[in-house]
Each structure stands twice: as structure tokens, then as C-alpha cells.
C-alpha positions as CSV (number, residue, x, y, z in Angstrom):
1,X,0.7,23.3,12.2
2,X,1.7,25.5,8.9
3,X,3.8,22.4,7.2
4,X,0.6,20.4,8.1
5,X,-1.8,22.5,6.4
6,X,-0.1,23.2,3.5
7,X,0.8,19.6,2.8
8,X,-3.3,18.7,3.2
9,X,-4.0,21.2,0.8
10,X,-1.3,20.5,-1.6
11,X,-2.1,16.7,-1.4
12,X,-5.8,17.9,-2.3
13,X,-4.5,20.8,-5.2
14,X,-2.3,17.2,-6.6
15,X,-5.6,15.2,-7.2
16,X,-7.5,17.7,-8.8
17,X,-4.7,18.9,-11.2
18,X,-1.4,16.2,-10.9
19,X,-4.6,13.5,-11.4
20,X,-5.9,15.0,-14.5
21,X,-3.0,15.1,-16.3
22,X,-2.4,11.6,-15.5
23,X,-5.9,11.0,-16.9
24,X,-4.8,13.1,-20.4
25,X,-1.4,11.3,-20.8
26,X,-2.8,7.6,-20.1
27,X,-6.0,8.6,-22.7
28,X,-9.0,7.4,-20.8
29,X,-11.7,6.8,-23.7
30,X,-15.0,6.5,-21.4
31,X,-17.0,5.3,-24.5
32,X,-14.3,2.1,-24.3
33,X,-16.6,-0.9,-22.9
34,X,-14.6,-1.8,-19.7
35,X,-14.0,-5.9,-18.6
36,X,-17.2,-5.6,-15.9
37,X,-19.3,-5.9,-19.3
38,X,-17.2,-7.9,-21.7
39,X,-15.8,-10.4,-19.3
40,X,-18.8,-10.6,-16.8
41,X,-19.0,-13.7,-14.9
42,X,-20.7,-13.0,-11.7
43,X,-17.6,-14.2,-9.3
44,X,-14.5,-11.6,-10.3
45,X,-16.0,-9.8,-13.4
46,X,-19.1,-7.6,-11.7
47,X,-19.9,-4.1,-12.7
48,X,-20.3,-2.0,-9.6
49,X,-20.9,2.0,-9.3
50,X,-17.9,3.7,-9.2
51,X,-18.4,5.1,-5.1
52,X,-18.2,1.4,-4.5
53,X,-15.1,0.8,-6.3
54,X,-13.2,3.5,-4.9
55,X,-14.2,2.5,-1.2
56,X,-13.0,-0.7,-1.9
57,X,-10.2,0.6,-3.5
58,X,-9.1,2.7,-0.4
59,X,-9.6,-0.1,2.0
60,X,-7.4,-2.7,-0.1
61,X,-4.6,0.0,-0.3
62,X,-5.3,1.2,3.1
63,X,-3.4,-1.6,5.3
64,X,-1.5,-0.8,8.4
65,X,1.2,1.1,6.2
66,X,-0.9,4.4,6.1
67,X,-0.8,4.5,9.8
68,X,2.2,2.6,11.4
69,X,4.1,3.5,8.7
70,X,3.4,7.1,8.9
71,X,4.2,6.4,12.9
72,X,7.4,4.9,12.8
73,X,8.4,7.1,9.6
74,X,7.6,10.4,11.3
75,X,10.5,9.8,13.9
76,X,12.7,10.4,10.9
77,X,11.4,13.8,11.1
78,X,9.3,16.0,9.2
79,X,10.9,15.4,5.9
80,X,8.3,12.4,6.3
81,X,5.6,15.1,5.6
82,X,7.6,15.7,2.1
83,X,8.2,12.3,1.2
84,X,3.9,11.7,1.9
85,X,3.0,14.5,0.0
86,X,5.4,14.5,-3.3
87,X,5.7,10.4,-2.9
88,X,1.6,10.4,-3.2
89,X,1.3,12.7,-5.7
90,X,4.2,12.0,-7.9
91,X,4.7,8.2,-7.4
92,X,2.1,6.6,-5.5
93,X,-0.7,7.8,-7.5
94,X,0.6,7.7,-10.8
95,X,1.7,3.9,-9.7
96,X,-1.6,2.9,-9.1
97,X,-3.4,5.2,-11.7
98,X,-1.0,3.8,-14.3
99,X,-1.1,-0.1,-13.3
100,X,-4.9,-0.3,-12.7
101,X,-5.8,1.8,-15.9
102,X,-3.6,-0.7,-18.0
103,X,-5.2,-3.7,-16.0
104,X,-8.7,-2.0,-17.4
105,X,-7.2,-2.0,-20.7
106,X,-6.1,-5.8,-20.5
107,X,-9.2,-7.6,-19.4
108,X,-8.7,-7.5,-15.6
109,X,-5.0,-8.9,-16.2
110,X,-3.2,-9.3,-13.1
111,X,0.1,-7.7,-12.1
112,X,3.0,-10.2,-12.8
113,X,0.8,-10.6,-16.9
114,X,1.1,-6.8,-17.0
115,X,4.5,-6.5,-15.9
116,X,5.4,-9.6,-18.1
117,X,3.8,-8.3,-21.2
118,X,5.8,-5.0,-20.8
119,X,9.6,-6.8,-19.6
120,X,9.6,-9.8,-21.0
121,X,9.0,-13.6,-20.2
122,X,11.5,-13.9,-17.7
123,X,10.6,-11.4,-16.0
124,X,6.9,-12.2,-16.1
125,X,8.1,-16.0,-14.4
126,X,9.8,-13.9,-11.3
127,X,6.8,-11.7,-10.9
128,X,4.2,-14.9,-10.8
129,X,6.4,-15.9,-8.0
130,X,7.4,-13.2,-6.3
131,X,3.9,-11.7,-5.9
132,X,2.4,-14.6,-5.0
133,X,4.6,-14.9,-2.1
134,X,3.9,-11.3,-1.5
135,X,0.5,-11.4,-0.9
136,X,0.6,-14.2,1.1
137,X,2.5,-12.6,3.4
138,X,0.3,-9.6,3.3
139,X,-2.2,-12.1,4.3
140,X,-0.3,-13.2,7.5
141,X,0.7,-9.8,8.6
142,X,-2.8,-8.8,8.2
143,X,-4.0,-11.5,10.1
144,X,-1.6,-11.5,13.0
145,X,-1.8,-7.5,13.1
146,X,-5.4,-7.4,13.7
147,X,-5.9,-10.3,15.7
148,X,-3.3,-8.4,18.1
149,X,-5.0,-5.3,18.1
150,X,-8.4,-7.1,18.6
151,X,-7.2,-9.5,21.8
152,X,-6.1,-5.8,23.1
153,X,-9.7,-4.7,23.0
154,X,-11.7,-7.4,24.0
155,X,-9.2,-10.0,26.4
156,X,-12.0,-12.2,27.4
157,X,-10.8,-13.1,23.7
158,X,-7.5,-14.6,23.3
159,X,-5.4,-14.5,20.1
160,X,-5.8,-17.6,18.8
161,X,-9.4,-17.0,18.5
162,X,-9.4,-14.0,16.9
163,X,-6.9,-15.4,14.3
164,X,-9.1,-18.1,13.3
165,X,-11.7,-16.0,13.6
166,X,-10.2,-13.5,10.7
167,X,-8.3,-16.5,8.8
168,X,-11.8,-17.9,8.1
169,X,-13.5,-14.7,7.2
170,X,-10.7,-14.3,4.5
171,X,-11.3,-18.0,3.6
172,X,-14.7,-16.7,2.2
173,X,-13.3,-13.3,1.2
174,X,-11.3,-15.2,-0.8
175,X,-13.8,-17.7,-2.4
176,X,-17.4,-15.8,-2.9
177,X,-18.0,-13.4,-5.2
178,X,-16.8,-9.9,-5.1
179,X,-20.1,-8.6,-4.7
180,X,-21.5,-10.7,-1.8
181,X,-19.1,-10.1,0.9
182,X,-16.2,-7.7,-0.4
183,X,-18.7,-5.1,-1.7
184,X,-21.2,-5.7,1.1
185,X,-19.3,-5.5,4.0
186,X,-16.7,-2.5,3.1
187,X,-18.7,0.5,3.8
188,X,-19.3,-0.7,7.5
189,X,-15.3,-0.9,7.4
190,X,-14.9,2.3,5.2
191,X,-17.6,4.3,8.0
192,X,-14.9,3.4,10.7
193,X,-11.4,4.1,9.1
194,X,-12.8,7.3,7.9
195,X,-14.6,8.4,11.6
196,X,-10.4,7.3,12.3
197,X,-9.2,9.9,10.2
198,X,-11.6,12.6,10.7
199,X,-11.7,12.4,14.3
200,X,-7.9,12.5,14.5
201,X,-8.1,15.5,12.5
202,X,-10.4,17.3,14.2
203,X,-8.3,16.9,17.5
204,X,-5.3,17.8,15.8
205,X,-7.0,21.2,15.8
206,X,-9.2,21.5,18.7
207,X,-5.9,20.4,20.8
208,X,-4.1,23.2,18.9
209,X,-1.5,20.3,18.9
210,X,2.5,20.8,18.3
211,X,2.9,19.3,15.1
212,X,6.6,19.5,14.0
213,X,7.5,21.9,11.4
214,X,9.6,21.6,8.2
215,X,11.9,24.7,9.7
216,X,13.6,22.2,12.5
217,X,15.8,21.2,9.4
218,X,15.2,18.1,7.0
219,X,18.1,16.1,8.7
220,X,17.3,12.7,10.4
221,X,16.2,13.1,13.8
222,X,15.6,9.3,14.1
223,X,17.0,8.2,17.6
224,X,19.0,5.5,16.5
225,X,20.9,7.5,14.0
226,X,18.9,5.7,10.7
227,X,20.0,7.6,7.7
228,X,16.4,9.3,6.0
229,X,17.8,7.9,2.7
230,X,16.8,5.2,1.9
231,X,15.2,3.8,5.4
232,X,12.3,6.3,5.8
233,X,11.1,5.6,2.2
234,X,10.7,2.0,2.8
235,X,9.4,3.1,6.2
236,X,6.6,5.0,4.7
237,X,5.2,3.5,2.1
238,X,1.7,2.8,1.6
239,X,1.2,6.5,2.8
240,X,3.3,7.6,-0.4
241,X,4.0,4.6,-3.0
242,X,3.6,0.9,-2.9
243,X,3.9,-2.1,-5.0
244,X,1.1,-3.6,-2.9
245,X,-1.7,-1.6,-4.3
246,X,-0.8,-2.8,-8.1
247,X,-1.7,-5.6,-7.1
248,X,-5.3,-4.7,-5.7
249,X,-6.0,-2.8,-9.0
250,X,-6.8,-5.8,-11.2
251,X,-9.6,-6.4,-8.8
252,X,-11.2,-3.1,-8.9
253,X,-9.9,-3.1,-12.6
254,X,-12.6,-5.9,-13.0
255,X,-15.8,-4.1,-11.7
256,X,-15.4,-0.8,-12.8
257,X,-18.1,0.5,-15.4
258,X,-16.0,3.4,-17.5
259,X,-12.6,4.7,-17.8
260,X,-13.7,7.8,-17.0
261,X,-13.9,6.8,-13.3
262,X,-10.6,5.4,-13.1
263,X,-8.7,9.0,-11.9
264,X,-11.5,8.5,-8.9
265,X,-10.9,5.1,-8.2
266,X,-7.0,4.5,-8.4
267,X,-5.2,7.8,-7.9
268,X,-8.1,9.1,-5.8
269,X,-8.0,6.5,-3.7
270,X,-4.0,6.8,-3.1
271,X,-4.8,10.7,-2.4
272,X,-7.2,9.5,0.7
273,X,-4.3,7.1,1.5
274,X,-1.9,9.6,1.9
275,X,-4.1,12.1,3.8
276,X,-4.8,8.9,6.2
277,X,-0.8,8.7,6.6
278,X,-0.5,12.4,6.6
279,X,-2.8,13.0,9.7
280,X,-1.2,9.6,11.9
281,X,2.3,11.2,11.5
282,X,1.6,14.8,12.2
283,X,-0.8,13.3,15.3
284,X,2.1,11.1,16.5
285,X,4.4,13.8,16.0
286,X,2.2,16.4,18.2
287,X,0.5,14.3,21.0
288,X,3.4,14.0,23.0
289,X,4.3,17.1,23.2
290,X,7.3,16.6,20.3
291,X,9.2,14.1,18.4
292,X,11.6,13.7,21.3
293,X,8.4,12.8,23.3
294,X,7.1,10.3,21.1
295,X,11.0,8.5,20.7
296,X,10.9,8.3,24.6
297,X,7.4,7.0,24.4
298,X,8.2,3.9,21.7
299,X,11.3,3.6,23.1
300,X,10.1,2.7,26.8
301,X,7.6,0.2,25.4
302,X,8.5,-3.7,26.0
303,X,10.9,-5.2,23.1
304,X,7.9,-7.5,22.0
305,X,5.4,-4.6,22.0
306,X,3.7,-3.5,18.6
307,X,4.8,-0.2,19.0
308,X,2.7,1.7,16.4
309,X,-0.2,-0.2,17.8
310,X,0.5,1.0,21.5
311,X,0.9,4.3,19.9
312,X,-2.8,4.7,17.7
313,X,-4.4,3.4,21.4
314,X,-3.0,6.2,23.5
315,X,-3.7,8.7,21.0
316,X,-7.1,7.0,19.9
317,X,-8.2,6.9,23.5
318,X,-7.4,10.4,25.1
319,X,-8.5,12.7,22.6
320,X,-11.1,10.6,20.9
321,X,-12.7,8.8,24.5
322,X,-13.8,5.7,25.0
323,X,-16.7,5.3,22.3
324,X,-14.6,7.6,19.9
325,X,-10.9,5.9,20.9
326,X,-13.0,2.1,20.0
327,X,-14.3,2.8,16.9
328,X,-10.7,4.7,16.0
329,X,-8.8,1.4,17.1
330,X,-11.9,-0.4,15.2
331,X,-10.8,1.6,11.8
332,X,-7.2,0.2,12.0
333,X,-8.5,-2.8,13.0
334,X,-10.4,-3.0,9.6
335,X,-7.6,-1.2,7.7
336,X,-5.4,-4.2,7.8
337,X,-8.6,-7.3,7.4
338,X,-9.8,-5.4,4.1
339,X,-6.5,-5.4,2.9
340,X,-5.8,-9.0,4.1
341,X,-8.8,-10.5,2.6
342,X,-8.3,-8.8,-1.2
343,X,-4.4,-10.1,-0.8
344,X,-5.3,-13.7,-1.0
345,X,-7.8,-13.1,-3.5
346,X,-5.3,-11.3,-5.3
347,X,-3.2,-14.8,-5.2
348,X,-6.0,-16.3,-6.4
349,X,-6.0,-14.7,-9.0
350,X,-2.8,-14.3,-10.4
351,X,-2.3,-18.4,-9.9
352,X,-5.5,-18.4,-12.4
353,X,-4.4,-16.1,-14.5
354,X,-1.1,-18.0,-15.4
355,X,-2.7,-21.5,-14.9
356,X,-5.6,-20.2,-17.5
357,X,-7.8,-21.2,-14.9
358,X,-11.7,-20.4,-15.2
359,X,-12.6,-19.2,-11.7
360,X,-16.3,-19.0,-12.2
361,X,-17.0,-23.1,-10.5
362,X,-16.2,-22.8,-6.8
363,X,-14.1,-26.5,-7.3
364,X,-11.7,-24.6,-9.7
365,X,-11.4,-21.8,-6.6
366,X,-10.9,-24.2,-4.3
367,X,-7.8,-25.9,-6.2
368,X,-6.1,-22.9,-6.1
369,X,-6.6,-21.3,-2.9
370,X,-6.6,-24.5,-0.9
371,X,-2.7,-24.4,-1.2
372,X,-2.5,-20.4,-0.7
373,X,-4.3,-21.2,2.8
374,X,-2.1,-23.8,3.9
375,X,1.0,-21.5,3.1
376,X,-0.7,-18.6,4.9
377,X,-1.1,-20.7,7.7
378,X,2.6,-21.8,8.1
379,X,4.2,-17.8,7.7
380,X,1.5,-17.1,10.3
381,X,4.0,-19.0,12.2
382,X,7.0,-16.1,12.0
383,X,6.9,-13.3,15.0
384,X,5.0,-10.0,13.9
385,X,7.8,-7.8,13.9
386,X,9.9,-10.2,11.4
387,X,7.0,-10.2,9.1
388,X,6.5,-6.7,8.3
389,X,10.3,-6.0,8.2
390,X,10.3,-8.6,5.1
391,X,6.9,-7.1,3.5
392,X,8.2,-3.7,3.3
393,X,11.2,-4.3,1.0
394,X,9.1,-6.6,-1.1
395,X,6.4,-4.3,-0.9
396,X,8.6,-1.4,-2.5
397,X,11.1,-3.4,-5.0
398,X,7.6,-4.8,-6.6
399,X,7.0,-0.8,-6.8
400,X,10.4,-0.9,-8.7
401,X,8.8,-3.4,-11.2
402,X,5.9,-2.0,-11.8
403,X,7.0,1.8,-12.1
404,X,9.3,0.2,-15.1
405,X,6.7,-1.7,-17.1
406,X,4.5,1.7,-17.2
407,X,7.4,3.2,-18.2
408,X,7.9,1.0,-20.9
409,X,4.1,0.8,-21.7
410,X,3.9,4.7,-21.9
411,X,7.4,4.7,-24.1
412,X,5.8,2.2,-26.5
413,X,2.2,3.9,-26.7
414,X,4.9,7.1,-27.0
415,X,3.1,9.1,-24.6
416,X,4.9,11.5,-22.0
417,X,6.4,8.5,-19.7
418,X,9.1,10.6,-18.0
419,X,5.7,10.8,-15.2
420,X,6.5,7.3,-14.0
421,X,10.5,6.8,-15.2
422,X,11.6,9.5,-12.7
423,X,10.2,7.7,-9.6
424,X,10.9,4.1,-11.4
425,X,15.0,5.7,-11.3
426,X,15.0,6.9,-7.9
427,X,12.5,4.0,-6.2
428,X,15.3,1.5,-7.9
429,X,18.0,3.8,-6.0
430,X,15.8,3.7,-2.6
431,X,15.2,-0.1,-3.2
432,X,19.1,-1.6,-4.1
433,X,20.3,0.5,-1.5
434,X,18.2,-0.7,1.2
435,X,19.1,-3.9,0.4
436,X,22.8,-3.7,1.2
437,X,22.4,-0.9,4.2
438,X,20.1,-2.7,6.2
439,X,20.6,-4.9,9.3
440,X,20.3,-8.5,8.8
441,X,18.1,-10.7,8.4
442,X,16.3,-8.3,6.1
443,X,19.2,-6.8,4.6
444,X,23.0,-7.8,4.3
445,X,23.9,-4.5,6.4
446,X,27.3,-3.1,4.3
447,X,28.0,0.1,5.6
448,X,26.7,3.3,4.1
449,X,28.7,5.0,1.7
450,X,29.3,1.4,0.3
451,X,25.7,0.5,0.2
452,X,25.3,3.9,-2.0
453,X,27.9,3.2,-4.4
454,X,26.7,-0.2,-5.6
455,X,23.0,1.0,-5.3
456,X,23.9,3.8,-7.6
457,X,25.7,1.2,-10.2
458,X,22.5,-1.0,-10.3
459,X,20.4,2.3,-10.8
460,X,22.7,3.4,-13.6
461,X,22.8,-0.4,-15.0
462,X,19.1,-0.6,-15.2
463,X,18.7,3.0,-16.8
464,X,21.5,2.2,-19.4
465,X,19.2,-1.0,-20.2
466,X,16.1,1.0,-20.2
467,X,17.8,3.6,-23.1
468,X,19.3,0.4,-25.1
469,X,16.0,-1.2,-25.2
470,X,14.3,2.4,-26.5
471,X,17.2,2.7,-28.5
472,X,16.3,-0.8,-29.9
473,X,12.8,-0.2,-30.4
474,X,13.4,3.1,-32.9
């Protein structure tokens, strides 16, 4: 329970001080008229107050990765509490502080522009793509997750209903105006993922529960033998950093009123985040009795079973009840939708952005999401399990991306950019060497030591290119 405690508090102490500084090296100007006035259009431009941005901040960001991350990441052992806590606070946050600031600064611009701007037009051509195809498969997951979880609670339901039931609420998500569903509709959502939280809290101290302490040693206690570097910290990652949220930013970055509530909205909101991941992994850590008890636990569960999912229900149920375990499973229910929905926006958007677009008539909408639908539909297609194996890498390389063109941005403005360059260097270590350690299909599956080398000569490759282009610049 110590380790626990003192990583809430830390997490807390980060925002407060970590998020301020972020706030002096950016140089928020809050007399700076933000895109919600100067771009207005009534569809994607819309000034909202800043409580309203930050909730729908939190529950874009917020997706299953919080929680089944956090699960699945925790059987690593408790250097998953480290990773959340220095991951939120040193990378996560500054990532999305950094990216949706810049977005503010750029008239609402959407990732791949930003990124583009910042690395160069090739790179700009890859990121159109690549995101694209990201948040479309955020948008299956999303969908497939939930409907899952939903045709658990209610059977007289089946799947296939619930599916279309979500794939044609984020048909409208999509379409109307930020302000007539999106901003309507959150704070129902937001009410339930944060009774989630706080009620799992509370039990983790009425229960005087087990949680796992930091002094039963930092190595991998994973019960397959998965090294903690780099699989834990693409196991965890929209509990510590993710390349998702950069791409929810621009979205928020368009209704925001003044700078000045941009530490609130972005690196606030990745602070909640991480206490969300933070209390899932110390309660799936400490409800069955210890780590070896929740292995045994995921481990006797069918091979087609969501296992994370099975896990929130147990816990959700018996120390929350029935009323208190449905309205827990309802919160990761609407974890994953609100993130869903704001993905395919989000490809809306970025195909506007780089078609130059006006989104403001509903035929011009249509055009592009039409075909973003029809792709959803077809990767809804792939099994569950296959899906989020494939989001996670992309999810953390386009953290790679992102980390680098704030890094450049910072370097050009010549402000202290050694905040985002130290975890651009080592998430471009954690990412390269994923990629060659893992099992296939998601990976090519070299063995380890290899897998190391070469992801340490692609690290040192992109850092040598990184001090010839500041070299270049002088």
C-alpha cells in the first residue's frame, strides 16, 4: 500500500509543479485569441468552458488502455507503478501538453500537419496515412470492446446489436457538431468512469488490500518470462504515454477559450489518466490476494476470453455490488465509446485538413467519412485480441513521431527541449525494439539481445540525425 500512496501523491505533486513548468517552457500567452474565436464555425471550431474541455479531453484519452492496459501491464510487476507514474509525468503529459498547445497555436491543425510542418513533407505524407489507419482501428477496437462488454451485461442483447448499436452512435459522433452530442453527452460518461475510479479506490482501502510493493524487486515477474523492457511499456500505455491522445488534441485544441487553460486540459487530463491506470493495476494486483493470484486467475480463463474484461467484472462486482459493480463495468464501458467516437472524427479531420476540405456543409462531411465508415466496418471483421495487439505498437511509434516534432519545435522556438528529446530517445529505443522482439504477426520475433542491438542502432541513427539537422540549422 506504501508504493501505492506515494505514487498517487507523486502523480498529484507532478501536475502541480512538472505541469507548470511545461506551461513556462511552451510560453502560454492567455491574452493570444485561441482558434474557438478566430476560426469559429459552429461544427469543429466552438468555444466551450474549459471544465468541458478537459472532461472531454479525459474521456478521448481515456480508452481501455488506462485500465486493461494497467491489468495486463501489472503482471510485469510493480515496476509498472514506476513506468505509470514517471511515464505520465515525464512523457505522457508533456506529449499531450506539447502537441495540443502547438495544435492551439496552429489553428486547430491536426497531428500528421503538425508533425509535417516540424519533419518535413515526407514525413508529413506517412503521418496522413499512418494516422488515419490508426484511428480507424481505434474505432474498431472500440467498437468490438464495448459491444463485448455490453452483450456480457445485458444477454437478452446479442453482439451484433450492440455493435450496430455503437457503430451508429459514432456515425453521428462523427458528423454533428462538437457541441450537440460530444459535449452533451460526456459528462453522463465522465459521472460513470470517475464513480469507476473512486469506488475502486475507496475499496482498495476499506479492504486494506495487498497491493504489491516496489521492495519484491523490479525484475519481471510476468509468467511467461516477457522481458519488462520493452514489452511492459507498450503494454501500458495510455496509463503513461500515448501517440493516441495527439491525435484527440486538435479537437479540444479547437474549442478551448485561452492558453491559459491548456496545462488543465491536456497534461491535466493525462494526470487523471494515469491515476485511472494507477488504481486498476494496484486493484488487480491486490484482489487476488497477489500477483501470483491474479496470473492463475487470467491464466485459467478460456483462450478466446477478454481477459482484462473478465478481470474489471470480478473486481467491479464483489467489492463494488451489484448497483456499484454496473455502473463500474458502465465506466469502462464508456471509456472505450468516448474514445471510439472522437477517433473517427479525428479521421475526419485529418482527411480535411490535407484535402483543404471545408467541413462546415454536412455533404462535404459526408464525402469524407463515408469511406472511413466503410473501412471501419471491414477491420471490425479481425478477432479482438489481433486488433489491440496491432493498435498498441502503432499507438506508441506515432508517440515516437510526435515526441520528435516537439522536439524540433522547442529546438527551433530555442526553448529548453531536452523535456520532450529524452522520452522521444528512449520511446524510439522502446518502439524499434519491440518491433524485432515480438512474436509474430505483430512483430518479426528475433531473439533478445539481437532485437537490442539493432534497436539501439536505429536509436543512435535517429539521434545522430536529430544533432545534424540542429547542427544544420545554426
Amino acid at each position: 500500500m506504501v508504493t501505492f500512496i506515494i505514487a498517487l501523491i507523486i502523480l498529484v505533486v507532478g501536475y502541480l509543479v512538472y505541469g507548470r513548468v511545461m506551461e513556462r517552457i511552451f510560453g502560454v500567452e492567455p491574452e493570444r485569441p485561441t482558434p474557438a474565436y478566430t476560426m469559429q464555425d459552429g461544427v469543429d471550431y466552438v468555444p466551450m468552458p474549459w471544465w468541458r474541455v478537459f472532461l472531454v479531453q479525459f474521456l478521448n484519452i481515456a480508452g481501455l488502455g488506462p485500465i486493461f492496459g494497467a491489468i495486463m501491464g501489472v503482471m510485469f510487476g510493480p515496476a509498472a507503478f514506476l513506468w505509470i507514474v514517471i511515464g505520465t509525468i515525464f512523457g505522457g503529459a508533456v506529449h499531450d501538453f506539447m502537441s495540443g498547445m502547438m495544435s492551439v497555436r496552429e489553428g486547430g491543425a491536426s497531428l500528421p500537419e503538425l508533425i509535417g510542418k516540424e519533419l518535413g513533407k515526407y514525413i508529413k505524407l506517412i503521418m496522413r496515412i499512418f494516422t488515419i489507419v490508426l484511428m480507424v482501428l481505434v474505432g474498431a477496437v472500440f467498437i468490438s470492446g464495448p459491444a463485448g462488454l455490453l452483450a456480457g451485461m445485458i444477454p437478452k442483447v446479442s453482439l451484433l446489436t450492440w455493435t450496430i448499436i455503437i457503430f451508429a452512435y459514432y456515425v453521428l459522433a462523427t458528423l454533428l457538431p462538437v457541441d450537440k452530442l460530444i459535449g452533451r453527452i460526456y459528462p453522463v460518461f465522465g459521472f460513470a468512469l470517475l464513480f469507476m475510479a473512486v469506488g475502486i479506490l475507496f475499496a482498495l482501502f476499506y479492504n486494506a488490500a495487498p497491493i504489491v510493493e516496489l521492495t519484491s524487486g523490479l525484475e519481471t515477474h510476468h509468467p511467461k518470462g516477457l522481458h519488462i523492457f520493452p514489452m511492459m511499456f507498450v503494454s501500458i500505455a495510455c496509463g503513461a504515454i500515448s501517440g493516441f491522445h495527439a491525435t484527440q488534441s486538435p479537437i479540444m485544441a479547437r474549442c478551448i477559450k485561452n492558453e491559459k487553460y491548456g496545462r488543465r486540459c491536456f497534461y491535466g487530463a493525462m494526470v487523471a489518466e494515469g491515476i485511472v491506470a494507477l488504481v486498476w493495476a494496484a486493484a488487480a494486483s491486490s484482489f487476488f490476494g497477489s500477483l501470483q493470484g491474479l496470473q492463475e486467475y487470467v491464466g485459467n480463463l478460456p483462450a478466446n476470453a477478454n481477459k482484462a474484461a473478465e478481470v474489471v467484472n470480478i473486481i467491479s462486482k464483489n467489492w463494488l455490488g451489484m448497483v456499484g459493480g454496473f455502473l463500474a463495468i458502465l465506466g469502462v464501458v464508456a471509456a472505450p465509446i468516448t474514445s471510439g467516437d472522437t477517433a473517427l472524427r479525428s479521421a475526419r479531420l485529418i482527411a480535411a485538413d490535407f484535402l483543404h476540405l471545408d467541413q462546415k456543409p454536412i455533404a462535404k462531411r459526408l464525402i469524407i467519412s463515408v469511406p472511413i465508415f466503410i473501412l471501419t466496418f471491414v477491420i471490425l471483421q479481425m478477432n479482438f485480441e489481433v486488433l489491440w495487439r496491432y493498435f498498441a505498437w502503432c499507438n506508441q511509434t506515432l508517440a515516437v513521431f510526435t515526441l520528435w516534432a516537439v522536439t524540433v519545435y522547442l529546438c527551433r522556438k530555442k526553448k529548453a527541449y531536452v523535456v520532450s528529446l529524452l522520452p522521444a530517445i528512449f520511446m524510439t529505443m522502446v518502439c524499434s525494439t519491440y518491433l524485432f522482439v515480438a512474436p509474430r504477426p505483430e512483430g518479426i520475433g528475433f531473439p533478445y539481445e539481437i532485437s537490442l542491438i539493432i534497436g539501439s542502432v536505429i536509436t543512435f541513427f535517429v539521434i545522430g540525425c536529430f544533432i545534424l539537422w540542429k547542427i544544420k540549422i545554426k
